[in-house]
C-alpha positions in Angstrom: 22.2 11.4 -8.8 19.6 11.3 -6.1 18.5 7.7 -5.8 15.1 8.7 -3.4 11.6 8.4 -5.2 9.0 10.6 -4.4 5.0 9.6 -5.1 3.1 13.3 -6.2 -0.7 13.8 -6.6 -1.0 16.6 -8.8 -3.6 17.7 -11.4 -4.2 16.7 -15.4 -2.8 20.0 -16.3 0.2 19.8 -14.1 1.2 16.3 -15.1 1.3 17.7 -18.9 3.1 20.4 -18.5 5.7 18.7 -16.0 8.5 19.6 -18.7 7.9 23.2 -18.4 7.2 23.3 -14.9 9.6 20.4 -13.0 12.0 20.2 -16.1 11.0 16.0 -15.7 10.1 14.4 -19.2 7.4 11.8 -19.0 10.0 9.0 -20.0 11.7 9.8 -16.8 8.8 9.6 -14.7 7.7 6.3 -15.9 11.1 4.7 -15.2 9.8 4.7 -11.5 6.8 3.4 -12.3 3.5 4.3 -14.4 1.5 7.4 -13.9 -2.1 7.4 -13.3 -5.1 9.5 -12.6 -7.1 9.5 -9.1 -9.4 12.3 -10.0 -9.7 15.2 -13.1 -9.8 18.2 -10.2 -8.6 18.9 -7.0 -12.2 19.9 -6.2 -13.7 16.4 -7.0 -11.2 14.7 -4.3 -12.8 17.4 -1.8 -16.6 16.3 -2.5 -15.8 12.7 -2.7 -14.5 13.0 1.0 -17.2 15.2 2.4 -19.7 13.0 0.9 -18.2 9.8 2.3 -17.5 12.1 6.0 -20.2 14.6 6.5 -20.4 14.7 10.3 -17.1 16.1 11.1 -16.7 17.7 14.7 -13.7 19.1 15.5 -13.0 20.1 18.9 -11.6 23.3 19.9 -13.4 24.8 16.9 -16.7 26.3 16.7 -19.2 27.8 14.1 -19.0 31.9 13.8 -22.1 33.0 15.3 -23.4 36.2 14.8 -25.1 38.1 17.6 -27.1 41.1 16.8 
């Protein structure tokens, strides 16, 4: 049996359906410790961090610019 633990962000609907999806039963994901819930959609992590980081630059990259 494979003794490493793994921690997985993944969404609501996901996490339900792990028995159909992962073959893992919730019992056996709770042995390693209890599940819980860091946002209801992936999209909700994505504003929170824009929100808190709104001035990214990166370098090497630029905007498209159109020139007509």
């Amino acid at each position: 049996m494979d003794e490493d633990v793994y921690q997985v962000v993944m969404e609501r609907f996901h996490f339900i359906n792990l028995e159909k999806g992962l073959d893992l039963s919730h019992e056996e994901v709770e042995r390693n410790g209890k599940p819980f819930q860091i946002a209801t959609l992936a999209s909700n992590v994505l504003e929170e961090y824009f929100r808190a980081h709104s001035l990214i630059e990166l370098e090497g990259f630029s905007r498209i610019v159109i020139h007509e």
